[in-house]
Every structure is written in structure tokens, then in C-alpha cells.
ROLOMI-408751 format. One record per residue (C-alpha): x, y, z; residue in three letters. Coordinates in steps of 0.02 Angstrom, whole numbers, padded with zeros to 5 digits, always signed. Each point is the difference from the previous one (the first is absolute). Layout:
XYZAla ...
This chain:
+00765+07759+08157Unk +00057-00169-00014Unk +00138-00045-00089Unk +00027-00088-00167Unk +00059-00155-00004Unk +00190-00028-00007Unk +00073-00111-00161Unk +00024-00170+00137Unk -00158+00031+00053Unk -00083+00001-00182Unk +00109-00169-00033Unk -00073-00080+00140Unk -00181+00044-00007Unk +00015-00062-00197Unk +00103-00153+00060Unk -00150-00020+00111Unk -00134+00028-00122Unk -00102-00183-00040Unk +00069-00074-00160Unk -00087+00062-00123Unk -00110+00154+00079Unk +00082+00147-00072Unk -00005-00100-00157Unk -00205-00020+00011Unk +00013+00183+00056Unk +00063+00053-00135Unk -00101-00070-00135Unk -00170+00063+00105Unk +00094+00166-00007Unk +00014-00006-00205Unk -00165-00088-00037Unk -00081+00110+00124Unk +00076+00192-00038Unk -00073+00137-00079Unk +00035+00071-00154Unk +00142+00117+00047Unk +00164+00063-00037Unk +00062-00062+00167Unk -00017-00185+00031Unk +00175-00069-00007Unk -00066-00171+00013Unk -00040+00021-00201Unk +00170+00023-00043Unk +00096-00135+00131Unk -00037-00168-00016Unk +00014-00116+00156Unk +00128-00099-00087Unk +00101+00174+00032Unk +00026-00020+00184Unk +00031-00180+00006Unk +00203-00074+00004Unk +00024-00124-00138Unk +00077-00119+00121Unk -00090-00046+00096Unk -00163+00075-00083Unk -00093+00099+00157Unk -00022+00191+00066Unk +00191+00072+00015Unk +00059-00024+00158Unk +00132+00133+00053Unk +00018+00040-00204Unk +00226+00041-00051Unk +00026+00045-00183Unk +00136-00055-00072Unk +00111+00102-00121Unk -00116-00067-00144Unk -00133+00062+00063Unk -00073-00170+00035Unk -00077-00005+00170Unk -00027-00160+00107Unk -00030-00024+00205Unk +00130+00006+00116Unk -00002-00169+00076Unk -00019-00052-00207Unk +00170+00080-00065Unk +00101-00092+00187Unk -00048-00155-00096Unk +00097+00046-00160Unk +00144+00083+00082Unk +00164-00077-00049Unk +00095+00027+00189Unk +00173-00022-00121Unk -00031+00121-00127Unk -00105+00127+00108Unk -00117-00003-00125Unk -00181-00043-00097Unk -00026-00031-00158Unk -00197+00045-00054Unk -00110-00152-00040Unk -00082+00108-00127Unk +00135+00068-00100Unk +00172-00075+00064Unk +00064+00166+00036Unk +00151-00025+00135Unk -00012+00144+00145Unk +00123+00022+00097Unk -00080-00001+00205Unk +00183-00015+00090Unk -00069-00139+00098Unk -00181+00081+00064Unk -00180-00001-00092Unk +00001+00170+00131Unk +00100+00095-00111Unk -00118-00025-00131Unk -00108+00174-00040Unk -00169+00000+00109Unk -00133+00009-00124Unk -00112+00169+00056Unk -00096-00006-00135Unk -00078-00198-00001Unk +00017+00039+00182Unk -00150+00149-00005Unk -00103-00085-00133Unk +00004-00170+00140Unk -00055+00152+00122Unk -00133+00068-00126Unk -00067-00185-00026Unk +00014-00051+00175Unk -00103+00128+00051Unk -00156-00031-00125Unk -00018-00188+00107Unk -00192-00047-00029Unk -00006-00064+00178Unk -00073+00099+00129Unk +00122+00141+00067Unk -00009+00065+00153Unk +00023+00184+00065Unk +00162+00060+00039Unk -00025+00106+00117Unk -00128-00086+00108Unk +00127-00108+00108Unk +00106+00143+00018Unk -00126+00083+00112Unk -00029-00144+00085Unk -00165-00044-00095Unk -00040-00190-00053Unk +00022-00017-00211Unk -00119+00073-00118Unk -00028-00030-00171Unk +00084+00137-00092Unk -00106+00104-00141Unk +00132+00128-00067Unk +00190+00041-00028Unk +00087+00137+00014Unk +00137+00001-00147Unk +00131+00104+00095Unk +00010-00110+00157Unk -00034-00150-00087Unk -00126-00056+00152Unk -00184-00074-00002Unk -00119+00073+00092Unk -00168-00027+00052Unk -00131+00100-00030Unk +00010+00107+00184Unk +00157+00011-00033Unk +00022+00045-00174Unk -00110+00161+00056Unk +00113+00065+00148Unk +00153-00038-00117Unk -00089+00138-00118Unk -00017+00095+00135Unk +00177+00005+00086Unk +00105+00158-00029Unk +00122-00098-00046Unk -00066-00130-00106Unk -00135+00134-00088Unk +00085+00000-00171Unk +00035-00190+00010Unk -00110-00093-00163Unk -00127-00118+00069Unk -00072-00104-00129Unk -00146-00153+00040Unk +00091-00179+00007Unk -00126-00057-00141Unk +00065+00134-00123Unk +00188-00044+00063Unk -00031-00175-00015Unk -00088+00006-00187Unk +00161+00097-00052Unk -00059+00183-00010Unk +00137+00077+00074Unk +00136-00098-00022Unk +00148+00120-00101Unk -00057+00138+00150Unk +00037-00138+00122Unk +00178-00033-00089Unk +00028+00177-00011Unk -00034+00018+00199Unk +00122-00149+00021Unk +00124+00029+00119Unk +00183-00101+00027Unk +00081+00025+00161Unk +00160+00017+00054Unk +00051-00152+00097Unk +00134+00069+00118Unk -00120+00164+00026Unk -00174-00062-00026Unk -00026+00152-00098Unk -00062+00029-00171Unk +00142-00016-00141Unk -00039+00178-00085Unk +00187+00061-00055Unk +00132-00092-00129Unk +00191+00026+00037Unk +00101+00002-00155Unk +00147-00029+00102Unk -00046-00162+00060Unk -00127-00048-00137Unk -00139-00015+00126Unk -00176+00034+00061Unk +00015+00064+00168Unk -00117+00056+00131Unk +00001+00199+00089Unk +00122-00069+00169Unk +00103-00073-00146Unk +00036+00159-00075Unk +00040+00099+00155Unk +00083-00141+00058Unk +00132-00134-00104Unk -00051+00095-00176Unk +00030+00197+00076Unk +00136+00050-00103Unk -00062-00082-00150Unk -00083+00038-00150Unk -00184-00041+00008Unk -00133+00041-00072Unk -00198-00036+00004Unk -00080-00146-00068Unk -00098+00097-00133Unk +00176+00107-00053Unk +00086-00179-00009Unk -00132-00072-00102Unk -00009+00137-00115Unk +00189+00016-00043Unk +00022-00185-00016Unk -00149-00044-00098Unk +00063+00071-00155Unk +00146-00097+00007Unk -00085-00158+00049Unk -00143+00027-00146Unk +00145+00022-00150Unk +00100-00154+00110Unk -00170-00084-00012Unk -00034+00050-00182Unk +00170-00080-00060Unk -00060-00157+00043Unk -00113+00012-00152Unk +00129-00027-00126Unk +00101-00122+00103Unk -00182-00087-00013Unk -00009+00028-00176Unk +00176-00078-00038Unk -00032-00148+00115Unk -00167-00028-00079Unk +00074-00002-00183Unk +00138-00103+00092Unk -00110-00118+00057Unk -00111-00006-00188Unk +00163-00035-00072Unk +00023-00139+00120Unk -00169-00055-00009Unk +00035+00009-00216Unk +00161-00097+00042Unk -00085-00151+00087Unk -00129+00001-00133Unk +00138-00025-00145Unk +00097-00122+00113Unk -00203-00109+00012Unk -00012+00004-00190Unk +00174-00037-00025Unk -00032-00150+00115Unk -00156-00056-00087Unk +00084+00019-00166Unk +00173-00100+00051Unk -00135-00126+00056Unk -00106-00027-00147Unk +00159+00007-00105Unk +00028-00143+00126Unk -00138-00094-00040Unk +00017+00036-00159Unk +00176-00057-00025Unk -00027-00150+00102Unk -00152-00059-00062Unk +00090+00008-00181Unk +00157-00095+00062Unk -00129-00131+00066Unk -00086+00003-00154Unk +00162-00018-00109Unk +00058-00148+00140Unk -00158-00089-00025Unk -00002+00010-00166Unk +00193-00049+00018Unk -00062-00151+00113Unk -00158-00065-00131Unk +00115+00006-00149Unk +00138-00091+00109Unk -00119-00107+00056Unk -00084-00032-00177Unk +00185-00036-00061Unk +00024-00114+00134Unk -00160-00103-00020Unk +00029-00013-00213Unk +00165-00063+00073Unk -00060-00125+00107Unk -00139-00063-00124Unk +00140-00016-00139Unk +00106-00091+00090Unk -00138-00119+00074Unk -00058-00040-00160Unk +00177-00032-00079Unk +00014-00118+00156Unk -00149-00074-00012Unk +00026-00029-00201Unk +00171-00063+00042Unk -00073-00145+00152Unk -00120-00034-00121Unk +00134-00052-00140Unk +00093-00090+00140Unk -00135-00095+00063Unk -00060-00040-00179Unk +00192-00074-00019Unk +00005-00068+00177Unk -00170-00098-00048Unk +00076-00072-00175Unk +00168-00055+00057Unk -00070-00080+00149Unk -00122-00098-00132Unk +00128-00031-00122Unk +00091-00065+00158Unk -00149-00101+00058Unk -00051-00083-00159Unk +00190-00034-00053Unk +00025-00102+00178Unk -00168-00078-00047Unk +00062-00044-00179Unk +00178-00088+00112Unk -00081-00080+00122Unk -00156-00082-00117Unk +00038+00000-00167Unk +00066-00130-00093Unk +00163+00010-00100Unk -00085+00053-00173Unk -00101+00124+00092Unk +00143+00067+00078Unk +00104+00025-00152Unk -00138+00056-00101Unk -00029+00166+00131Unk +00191+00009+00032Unk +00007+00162-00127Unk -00166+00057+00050Unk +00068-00008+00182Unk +00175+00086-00059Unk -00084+00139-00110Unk -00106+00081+00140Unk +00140-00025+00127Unk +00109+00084-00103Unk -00155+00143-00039Unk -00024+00020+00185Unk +00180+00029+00053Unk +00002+00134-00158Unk -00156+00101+00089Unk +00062+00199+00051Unk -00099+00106+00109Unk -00024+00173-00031Unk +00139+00103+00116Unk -00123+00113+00133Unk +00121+00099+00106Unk -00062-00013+00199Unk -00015+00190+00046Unk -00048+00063+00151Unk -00070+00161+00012Unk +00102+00132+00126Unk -00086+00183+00034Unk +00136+00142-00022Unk -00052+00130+00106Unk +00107+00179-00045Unk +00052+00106+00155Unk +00006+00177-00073Unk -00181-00003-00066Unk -00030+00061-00177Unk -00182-00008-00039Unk +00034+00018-00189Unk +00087-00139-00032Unk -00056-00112+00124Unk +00034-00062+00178Unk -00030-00171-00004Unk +00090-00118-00128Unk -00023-00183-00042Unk +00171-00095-00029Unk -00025-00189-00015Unk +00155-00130+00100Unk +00048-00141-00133Unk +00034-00152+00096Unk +00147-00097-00029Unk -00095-00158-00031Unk -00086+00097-00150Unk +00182+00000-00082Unk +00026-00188-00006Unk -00042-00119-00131Unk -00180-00041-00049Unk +00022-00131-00118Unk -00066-00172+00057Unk +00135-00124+00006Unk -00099-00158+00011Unk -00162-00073+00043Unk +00022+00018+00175Unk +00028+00201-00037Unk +00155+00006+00092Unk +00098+00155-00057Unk +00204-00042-00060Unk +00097+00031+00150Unk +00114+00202-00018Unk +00176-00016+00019Unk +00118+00156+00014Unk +00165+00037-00045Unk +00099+00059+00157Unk +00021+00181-00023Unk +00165+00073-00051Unk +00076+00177+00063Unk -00072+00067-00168Unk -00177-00070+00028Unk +00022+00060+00175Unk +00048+00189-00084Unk -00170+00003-00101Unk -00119-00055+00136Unk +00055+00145+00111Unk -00030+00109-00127Unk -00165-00068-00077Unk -00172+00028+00090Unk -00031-00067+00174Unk -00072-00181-00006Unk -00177-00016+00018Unk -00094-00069+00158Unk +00016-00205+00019Unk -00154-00109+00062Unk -00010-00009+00178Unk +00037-00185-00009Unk +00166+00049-00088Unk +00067+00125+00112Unk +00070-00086+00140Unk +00128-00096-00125Unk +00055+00174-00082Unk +00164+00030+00114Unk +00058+00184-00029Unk +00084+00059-00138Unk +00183+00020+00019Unk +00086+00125-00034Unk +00090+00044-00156Unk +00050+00148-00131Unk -00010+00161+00053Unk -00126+00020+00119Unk -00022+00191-00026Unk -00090-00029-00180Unk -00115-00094+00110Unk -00100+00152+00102Unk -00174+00020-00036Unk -00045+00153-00091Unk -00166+00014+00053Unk -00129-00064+00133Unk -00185-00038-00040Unk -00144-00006+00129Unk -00102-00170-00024Unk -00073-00019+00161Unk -00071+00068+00157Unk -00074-00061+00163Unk -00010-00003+00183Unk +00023-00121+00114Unk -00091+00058+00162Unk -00145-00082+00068Unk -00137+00044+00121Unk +00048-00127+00114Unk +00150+00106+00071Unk -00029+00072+00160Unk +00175+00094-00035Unk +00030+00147-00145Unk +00117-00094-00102Unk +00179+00000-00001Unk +00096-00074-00129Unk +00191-00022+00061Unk +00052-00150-00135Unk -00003-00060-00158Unk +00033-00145-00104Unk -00041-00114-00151Unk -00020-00202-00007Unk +00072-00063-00173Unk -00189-00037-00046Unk -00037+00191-00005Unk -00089-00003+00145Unk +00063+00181+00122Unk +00016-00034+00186Unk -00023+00155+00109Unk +00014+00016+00182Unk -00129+00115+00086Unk +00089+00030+00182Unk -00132+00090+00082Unk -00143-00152-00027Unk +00131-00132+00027Unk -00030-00083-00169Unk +00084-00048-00167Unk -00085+00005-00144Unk +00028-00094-00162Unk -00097+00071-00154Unk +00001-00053-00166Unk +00018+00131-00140Unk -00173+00040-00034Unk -00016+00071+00192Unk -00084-00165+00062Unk +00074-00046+00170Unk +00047-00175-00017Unk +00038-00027+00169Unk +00026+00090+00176Unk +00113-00044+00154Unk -00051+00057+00156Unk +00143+00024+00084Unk -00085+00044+00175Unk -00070-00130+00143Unk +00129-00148-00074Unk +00095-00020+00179Unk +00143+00130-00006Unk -00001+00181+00053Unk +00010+00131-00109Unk +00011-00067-00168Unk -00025+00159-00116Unk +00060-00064-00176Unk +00135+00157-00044Unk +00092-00052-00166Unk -00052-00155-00114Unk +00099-00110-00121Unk -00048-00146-00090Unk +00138-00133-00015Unk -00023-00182-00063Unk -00188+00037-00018Unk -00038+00030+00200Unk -00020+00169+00044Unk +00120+00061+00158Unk -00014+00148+00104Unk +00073+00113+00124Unk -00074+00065+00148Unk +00099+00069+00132Unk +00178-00070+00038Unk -00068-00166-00087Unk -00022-00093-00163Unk -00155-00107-00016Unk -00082-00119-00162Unk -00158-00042-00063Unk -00044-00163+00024Unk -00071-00083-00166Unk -00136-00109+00092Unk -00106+00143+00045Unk -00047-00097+00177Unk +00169+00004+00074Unk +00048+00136+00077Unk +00133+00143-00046Unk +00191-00050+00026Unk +00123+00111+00096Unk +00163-00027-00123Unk +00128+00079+00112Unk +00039+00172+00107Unk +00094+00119-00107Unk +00157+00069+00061Unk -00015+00182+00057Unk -00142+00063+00095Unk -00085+00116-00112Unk -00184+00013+00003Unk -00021-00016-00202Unk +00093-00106-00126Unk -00004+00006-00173Unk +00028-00164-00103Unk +00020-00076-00190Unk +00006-00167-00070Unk +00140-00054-00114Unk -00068-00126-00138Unk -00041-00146+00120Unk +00170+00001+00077Unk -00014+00105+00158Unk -00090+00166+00098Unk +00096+00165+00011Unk -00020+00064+00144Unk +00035+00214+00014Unk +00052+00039+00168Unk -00004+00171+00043Unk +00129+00110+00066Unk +00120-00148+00000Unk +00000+00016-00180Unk +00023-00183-00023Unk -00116-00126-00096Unk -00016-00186+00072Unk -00029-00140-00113Unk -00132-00128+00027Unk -00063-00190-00055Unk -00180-00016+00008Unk +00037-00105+00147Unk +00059+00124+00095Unk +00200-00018-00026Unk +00104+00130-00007Unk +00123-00034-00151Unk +00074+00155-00008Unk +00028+00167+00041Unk +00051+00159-00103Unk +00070+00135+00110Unk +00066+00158-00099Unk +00125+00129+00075Unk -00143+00132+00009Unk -00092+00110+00088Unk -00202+00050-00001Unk -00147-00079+00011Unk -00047-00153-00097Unk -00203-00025-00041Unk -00087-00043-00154Unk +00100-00123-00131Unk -00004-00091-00158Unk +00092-00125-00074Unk +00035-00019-00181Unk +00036-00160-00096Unk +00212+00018+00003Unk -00023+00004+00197Unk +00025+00178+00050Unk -00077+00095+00123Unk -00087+00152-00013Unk -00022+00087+00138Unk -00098+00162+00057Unk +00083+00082+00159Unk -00113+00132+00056Unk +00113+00099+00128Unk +00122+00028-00154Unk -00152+00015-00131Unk +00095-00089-00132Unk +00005-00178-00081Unk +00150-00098+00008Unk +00029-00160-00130Unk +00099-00136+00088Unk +00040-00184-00030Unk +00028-00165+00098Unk +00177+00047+00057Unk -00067+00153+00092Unk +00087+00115-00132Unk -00091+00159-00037Unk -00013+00027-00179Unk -00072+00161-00039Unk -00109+00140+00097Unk -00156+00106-00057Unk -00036+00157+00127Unk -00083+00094-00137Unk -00140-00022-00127Unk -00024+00147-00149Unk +00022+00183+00083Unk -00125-00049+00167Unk +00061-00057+00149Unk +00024-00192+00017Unk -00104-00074+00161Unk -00031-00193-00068Unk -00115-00112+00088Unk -00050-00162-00089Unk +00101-00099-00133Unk -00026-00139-00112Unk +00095-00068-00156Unk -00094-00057-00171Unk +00080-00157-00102Unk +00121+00087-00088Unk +00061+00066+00161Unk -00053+00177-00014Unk -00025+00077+00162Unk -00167+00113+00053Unk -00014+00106+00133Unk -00146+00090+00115Unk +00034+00171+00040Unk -00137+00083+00077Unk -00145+00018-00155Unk +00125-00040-00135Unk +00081-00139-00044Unk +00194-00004-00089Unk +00083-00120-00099Unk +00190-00058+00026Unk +00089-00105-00121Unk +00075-00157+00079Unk +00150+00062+00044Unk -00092+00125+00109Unk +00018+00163-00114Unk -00147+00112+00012Unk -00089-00015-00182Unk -00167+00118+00000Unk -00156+00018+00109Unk -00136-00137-00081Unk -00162+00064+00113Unk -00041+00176+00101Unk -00169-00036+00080Unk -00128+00162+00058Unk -00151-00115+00115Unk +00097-00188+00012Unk +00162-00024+00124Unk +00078-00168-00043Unk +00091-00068+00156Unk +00077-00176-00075Unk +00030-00068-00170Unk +00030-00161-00074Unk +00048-00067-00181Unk -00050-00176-00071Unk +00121-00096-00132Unk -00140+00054-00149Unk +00027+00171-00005Unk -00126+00065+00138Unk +00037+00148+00114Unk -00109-00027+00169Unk -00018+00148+00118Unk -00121+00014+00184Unk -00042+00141+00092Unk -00043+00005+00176Unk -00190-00044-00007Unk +00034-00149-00119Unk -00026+00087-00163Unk +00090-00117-00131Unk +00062+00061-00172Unk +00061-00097-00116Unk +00107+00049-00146Unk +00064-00086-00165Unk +00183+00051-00068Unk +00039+00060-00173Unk +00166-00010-00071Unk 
């Protein structure tokens, strides 16, 4: 008797098998069996004996330790050489193969179902034993389930008929095929020994292994063994109540995974409520803020339409006066010129009475406000976030009366102001803004009393805007800062080689292109504005702003040093200070470009942003030391800040207001220093806006810029 194929053998002949034929096979087999209790091909589906890698018929099948199974050539893919080991695609489990998909466990039982399967091909099957007696193939009718061979019909009746093959079960290949006797077949499944070729029909205990009969009398002799069926039987029990265990580990995972399942749930609503409380929330603030904005906006509007119509009463009046004097003027140069001496003398009281009427006329007093939007950081929805306040110009304040008929107002004299006068003004509100026209002439204030009672105690917010432009092919970067008497800021944006100046209402007046105008490498770094032109440092070099806008920009002079940023400030019209670096030296300069002076104190650091207040000191951020430092002309250092409230002290940008109070960027916060350089209190801690440089005007404005351009603008309160 032939026989049965070994387990390389059955690996092969699958391996061999046409994609997909077992597979067809298989689903004849089910839709084509007989109602019995023995058609496996019910209860496995062909999804059973395919890997899930790379989806076909198993091809030499290992197990790993969770019991997933997956081909040999399959798991050599996933090995990790390091490690030694696989992790399973299906359930991440790590096993542990020291290096070798070998060591994995051989699967015996996929490995007899692919032999059960294989076996049921619908293609035409030859006889088995037909070429083995030297006879040309013939299509087989019958198998015998013991020897596992086909057999054709001849010889399918002398295999009955051999003494040795007389009990063997010979069944037709169209019942085998439909199914009929499939458990009997997997009961008559033999696995062979692969060192012996024999049957494996004894388990050693010692070793934990099936073995064959020359395994027992040989390598297993001494040890305890027993038969398949006595193995089976004394290990089932345990493996049933091992098996049965699982049910309440299944159990607790289950509930496990409802209360996960429960948790996710909560977390969803919990999301959907947090967002429609959201919505909600938000789509009240936006209600209050438009509601905020109409009745701000209505208030603005009645504003506007009052004061038009008091202005427009008011030219009326005037141009009703203008008109009369002018006649009376007219008709009196008429009555000179042509009349005769009677007629002269008769109209000379006439003439003298409305004269003397017109020079009498008053005008109703109609203050010149200009509306400012006050816009609160820290947001309170109840009691408003935006805020009208209303600038009274100084020309308001003057005079109205008419003086004459050629309305000329009586020329203001003032008293030059004493020490005492001097005293109250320091301590009396901040004076209001001037006309533009006006501003240039206003030098600044000097200073007298004590300039401690003159620190603002409290900032307002009364502007906002930004100053970038589409036109950029650069993210902005803002690296100066400064402020023409006229109001108008003056920022430097260093990575699209322009300066910017903007007028207060975030309208860019103007923009320098500093690239393309015939020297290299002319990033603007750190602006001043001194004698109305606007000078800049980039590099090692100071450079000016033309004020015909067709010549070209003017190289000033090379700065002494050779650092590859300098910092600079304007003193009044007088000269450019000039911060250089880890010399910790400033250099004085004309607008022409000559140095008049230099101011070298016995220090040590680095020296980078300054200010300069209106008694001529120098204050001076030095960012290896993190401190400010308050020194005059003379180079004498007069006092030292290294620390602001209980944080640590890193300054970065400094400026000084009018009554020489000095302000400070720190990060998101910005401190306040009294003029002698004594930390006072922290004015602004910012959450979403980074200020990088600040400026302060002579009318009580505090100017800050972030990076981007983002320009705030805030109004002092004493």
C-alpha cells in the first residue's frame, strides 16, 4: 500500500494547487453535499484556510503563540532579525521566535483540513495506483479512506480484494467529493513521523510530544508515554475547565469593553454639549457685541449730526456777518469815495453805529471734538467693551469773539511760567492733543517738580491696526520703531526691505523700499526720526531718507564696531545715538553724519535698545546682563534695574514718555520705571499679543508693535 503523503509533500501539492481551485472546490463540495452529519465543509468556511497576509491557501501553515496562523514565507516578512521576533498583524501580540519563523508550532490541524480540501479537487483525478504498475493514467472512480489513494474502477475492486487491504473503506469519489464522508476521512487521517515516516500514534509526557512507534523504542525508551487516546483523555479535562475559564475572562472583557463603549458615548455628548454651549455662548457674546457696536454706532452718528448742525448753524451766522460787514464795508467806501461832504456827514453815525454793532457780534462757543473709540482689553460684556471718549482740540479753547470786521481773533499772550505754575501743570491732567499744524512748534516740555507725581496711573486702549500688506513677498518683521512730531509712527519691516510711515488711523502714508536703490544689503534694522527725516541702521552703517522721494537713499557714515545690528535714538533735533553693542559705548551723531561726541562708560555687557529722555540721559537695555542702566552725557552710570516685581528681569525694548517715565518690553508684559530707573509696577500682561518695540509721543500716547506689524495705541491717565 502506498504511502500517505508526508507534511512537505502536502505543502507543496497545495502550494501547487491553481489559485483559487480548492477554493471553487470547496464551495461545489458545500452547495453540492448531502444532508448529513458528516460534511465538514458546512462548518469551515474557505476564509478558514486562507493567511490574512497575503490572502491565499496556507502555504506551509506556523501558529504562533496566539494561536493566529499565517504562511511561512508570510511571517519571514514580519520577522524583526533584532528582536527575534513577530508581532501578529491581527492582534499585535509580540512572540518571541529567537530569530526563526521555524521555531514557530507546525499547525497539524489547518495542515489536515488543507489535506481534506485538497483532496475533494473538482478536476479530474487520476488513479493512484495505475502508474505504479506501469499502466498509462486512468481516471480514478473511488478512494480508499485509510490509504488516502484514488483508484480506478479495476483497481478499486482488487484493492477490496487484497488480504491486506480487505478491511480498508472504499467509498465512490462522487460521494467523497459531495462531502459524505468527510469526519470518517478526518478520523482515518494519519500524521507521520518525519524522521521515521511512521504514523505518530504515542504522546511522551516527558518530552511533551507526539511521537511515532521507532520513537518510542528508540530516543523516548525510558520515558513516560502513553497512547494518543490515554493522552487525550487525561488532558482534555484539564484543557475543557482551562477552556471554560475563558468564559468569564470573556464576560469581564465584554462588560469592560460596554463600559468603554458607555465611556466614549458620555465623552460624544459631553462634546456636543461643550459645543452647543459654544455656540451658544458665542453667538450671545456676538449678539451683546453687536448690539454693543449699533448702540456705539447710533451714539456716534447723533454725535456727528449734532455737531454738523451746530457747525453748520455756526458758518451760517458767520457768513451772515461776513456778508454784512463786507457791505457795510462796501457801501461806506462808496459813501468816501462819491459822496459829497453833507452826504458824508449826514451817514457818519449811521456808518459808526453798525461798525460799532458789528465788532460787538459773539458767536456761540462749539467745542471741536473728535470722536476716539476706547476699546477695553479684559472684556466685560456687561458693561461694555467699546467706549466713545471725544479729543477737545486746543483750538476749541481759544477765543471766539470777533474782534473786528475782518474777524481776526485778539492775538493770546502768556505769562512765562514760574516754578509754581510749573508745580501745578505736572500735577494737573495731561494736555490734550494739538492740531497737526501746531505740533511741530510744541518743543518738549522740560522738566520740572517732582517728576514721580507725574506717572500715569492707568493706560486706555483707543486704537488698533495692522500695518501689513499683501504686497510683501516676506512674513513681516518689525525690528524698529519711531514717531515724527506730526504723529505719524515710522516702522522698519527688515525682512521686505521697507519703512513704513502710517498715520494714526492705520493708513500707510508712505513706504520706502529700501531694496534695488544701488547698495548691497540694505535691511533697515533700527529707525529714528531726527529733524523730520527718518534715519536708519542696517548693518555696520547709518543711512537717511531723502525728502525728495526721487533721489535716492544716503549712506550717512560706517559705524564704529562691526556688529551686524545697531540700535539708534534721536535726541530732539540735535544728534543720533548710536548703541554699540558689546563695546558698551554710544556714538553721537549730526544729521550730516558728524560724529560730535562720544559717551564711553567704565562698563561691561551688551548695549542694544535705547531711549533718550528730555534731560539727556541714556537709557539703555543690555541684554547679556538683563538689566537697564540710566546714564548721562559724561558716561556716568546713574542707577541700575536687574529686576522688575518678583519675575525675573529679561528687558528688550525701551522708550521714555514726556515726563520722562521709562517703559519697558519684557516678553508679554510690559513694566513701568520711574525716571530715575526704579521699577514702579507692571502696566500690561498680554495672553494672544507679544509687543516687541514701544514708543511714546509728547501727548500722552503709549505706542507698542509686535512682530507682524500689529499697532496698539494707548492714551495715559494720570
Amino acid at each position: 500500500m502506498k504511502n500517505k503523503l508526508n507534511q512537505e509533500e502536502t505543502f507543496e501539492t497545495v502550494r501547487s494547487t491553481p489559485k483559487g481551485a480548492s477554493l471553487s472546490f470547496i464551495k461545489t463540495g458545500t452547495n453540492t453535499m448531502a444532508e448529513g452529519k458528516g460534511n465538514i465543509s458546512e462548518k469551515i468556511e474557505e476564509e478558514f484556510l486562507q493567511c490574512k497576509i497575503c490572502f491565499e491557501v496556507y502555504r506551509t501553515p506556523r501558529t504562533l503563540s496566539c494561536l493566529h496562523s499565517f504562511c511561512e514565507p508570510c511571517l519571514e516578512l514580519l520577522l524583526d532579525k533584532q528582536k527575534g521576533t513577530v508581532t501578529c498583524p491581527e492582534c499585535r501580540a509580540v512572540s518571541d521566535l529567537q530569530g526563526c519563523v521555524r521555531n514557530a508550532k507546525a499547525s497539524f490541524f489547518i495542515n489536515s483540513l488543507l489535506d481534506l480540501f485538497r483532496s475533494k479537487t473538482t478536476e479530474q483525478t487520476a488513479c493512484s495506483l495505475c502508474p505504479a504498475l506501469g499502466k498509462s493514467a486512468v481516471p480514478a472512480s473511488s478512494r480508499c479512506l485509510d490509504c488516502a489513494d484514488f483508484l480506478c474502477t479495476v483497481c478499486a475492486q482488487g484493492h477490496c480484494l487484497s488480504k491486506l487491504t480487505l478491511e480498508h473503506r472504499v467509498v465512490s469519489l462522487e460521494d467523497y467529493i459531495a462531502g459524505r464522508y468527510d469526519e470518517e476521512a478526518r478520523r482515518k487521517q494519519e500524521r507521520h513521523c518525519q524522521n521515521h515516516q511512521e504514523p505518530l500514534r504515542f504522546y511522551c509526557n516527558t518530552c511533551s510530544s507526539t511521537i511515532c512507534r521507532d520513537c518510542r523504542m528508540l530516543e523516548h525508551f525510558s520515558h513516560e508515554v502513553l497512547s494518543l487516546a490515554q493522552a487525550t483523555t487525561a488532558r482534555r479535562p484539564q484543557l475543557e475547565e482551562l477552556i471554560g475559564s475563558l468564559d468569564g475572562n470573556i464576560r469581564s472583557l465584554s462588560q469592560q469593553e460596554q463600559e468603554v463603549g458607555s465611556a466614549i458615548q458620555q465623552l460624544k455628548e459631553a462634546e456636543s454639549v461643550i459645543i452647543d454651549q459654544l455656540a451658544g455662548h458665542i453667538s450671545l457674546i456676538m449678539e451683546q457685541l453687536f448690539t454693543q457696536r449699533d448702540a456705539v454706532s447710533k451714539e456716534l452718528s447723533d454725535f456727528i449730526q449734532q455737531q454738523e448742525q451746530k457747525y453748520l448753524s455756526i458758518k451760517s451766522d458767520l457768513c451772515d456777518h461776513v456778508n454784512s460787514a463786507q457791505n457795510t464795508k462796501d457801501f461806506s467806501s462808496q459813501v468816501m469815495q462819491k459822496g459829497k461832504d453833507y452826504e458824508i456827514l449826514d451817514l457818519e453815525q449811521t456808518i459808526q453805529g453798525q461798525i460799532e454793532r458789528l465788532k460787538k457780534v459773539s458767536i456761540p462757543v462749539v467745542e471741536t471734538k473728535t470722536p476716539l473709540l476706547m476699546i477695553k482689553e479684559d472684556i466685560d460684556l456687561s458693561s461694555g467693551m467699546f467706549q466713545l471718549m471725544f479729543d477737545v482740540h486746543a483750538d476749541s479753547q481759544k477765543s471766539p469773539n470777533v474782534s473786528d470786521t475782518g474777524i481776526k481773533q485778539e492775538p493770546q499772550t502768556s505769562a512765562p511760567k514760574t516754578a509754581e505754575t510749573c508745580a501745578q501743570a505736572s500735577s494737573s491732567t495731561p494736555p490734550q492733543a494739538q492740531p497737526a499744524q501746531a505740533m511741530q512748534q510744541i518743543p518738549p516740555p522740560s522738566p520740572c517738580g517732582n517728576q514721580h507725581s507725574n506717572i500715569p496711573s492707568s493706560f486706555s486702549l483707543i486704537r488698533s491696526f495692522d500695518t501689513d500688506d499683501d504686497e510683501s513677498s516676506n512674513q513681516e518683521n518689525i525690528t524698529g520703531i519711531s514717531l515724527f512730531p506730526s504723529r505719524d509712527i515710522v516702522i522698519a519691516d527688515n525682512s521686505n526691505f521697507k519703512i513704513k510711515r502710517v498715520i494714526r488711523n492705520g493708513r500707510i502714508r508712505e513706504t520706502i523700499t529700501t531694496e534695488d536703490t544701488g547698495c548691497n544689503d540694505i535691511n533697515p534694522f533700527s529707525v529714528a526720526v531726527c529733524d523730520d527725516t527718518i534715519f536708519f541702521t542696517s548693518g555696520s552703517r547709518l543711512f537717511k531718507v531723502p525728502e525728495d522721494k526721487c533721489d535716492d537713499i544716503v549712506q550717512v557714515c560706517n559705524l564704529r564696531g562691526s556688529h551686524s545690528e545697531y540700535c539708534i535714538a534721536a535726541y530732539q533735533n540735535e544728534y543720533i545715538a548710536v548703541s554699540e553693542g558689546t563695546s558698551c559705548s554710544l556714538s553721537l551723531y549730526e544729521p550730516n553724519g558728524v560724529l560730535v561726541d562720544r559717551v564711553n562708560p567704565d562698563y561691561e555687557g551688551k548695549f542694544v535698545f535705547l531711549a533718550v529722555n528730555s534731560m539727556e540721559e541714556f537709557i539703555i537695555c543690555d541684554t547679556m546682563k538683563k538689566c537697564i542702566i540710566v546714564l548721562n552725557r559724561a558716561g556716568q552710570i546713574l542707577n541700575t534695574c536687574s529686576s522688575a516685581d518678583s519675575y525675573s528681569f529679561n528687558p528688550r525694548s525701551v522708550c521714555v514718555d514726556k515726563w520722562s517715565n521709562i517703559y519697558v518690553v519684557e516678553g508679554k508684559r510690559i513694566v513701568l520705571l520711574s525716571p530715575s530707573g526704579d521699577f514702579v509696577r507692571q502696566l500690561f500682561s498680554f495672553s494672544g499679543y507679544t509687543p516687541k518695540l514701544i514708543a511714546a509721543d509728547d501727548h500722552g500716547h503709549l505706542i507698542t508693535v509686535n512682530r507682524k506689524g500689529n499697532v496698539r495705541i494707548y492714551r495715559a491717565q494720570l
